[in-house]
C-alpha positions, -999 to 999 in steps of 0.1 A, spaced: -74 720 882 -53 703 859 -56 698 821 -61 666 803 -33 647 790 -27 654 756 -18 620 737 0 622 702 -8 601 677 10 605 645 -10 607 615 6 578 589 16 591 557 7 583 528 36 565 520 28 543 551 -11 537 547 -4 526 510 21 504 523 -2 489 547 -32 483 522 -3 467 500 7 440 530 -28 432 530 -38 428 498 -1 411 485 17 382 497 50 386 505 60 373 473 43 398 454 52 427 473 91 421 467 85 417 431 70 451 432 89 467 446 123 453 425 102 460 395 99 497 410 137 493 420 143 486 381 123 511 366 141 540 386 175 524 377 163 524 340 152 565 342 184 571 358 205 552 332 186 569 307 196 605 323 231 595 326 229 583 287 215 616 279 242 635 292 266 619 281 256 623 245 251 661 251 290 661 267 304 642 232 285 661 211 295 695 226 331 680 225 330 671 187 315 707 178 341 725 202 373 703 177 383 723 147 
């Protein structure tokens, strides 16, 4: 006797079913301007790290000059 065939199906992630509500709900439009908003905001947080550091570096560089 032999066994069933086992089918796979791949459970979406999250990441994909948002997307997927997202295509249906938006025009393509609105889904790009999202998304470069998104785009934007994580260049803005990394920017911001970067500005952080570099403060810290000059700072510690002034206090380490006699």
């Amino acid at each position: 006797m032999q066994a069933a065939p086992v089918r796979a199906t791949a459970i979406p992630s999250l990441t994909t079913a948002l997307r997927a509500v997202e295509s249906l709900l938006m025009s393509g439009g609105q889904r790009t301007a999202r998304r470069n908003a998104w785009t934007s905001v994580l260049e803005d947080r990394r920017r911001a790290k970067d500005r952080v550091e570099a403060e810290r570096v000059l700072d510690q560089t002034l206090i380490a000059r006699p």
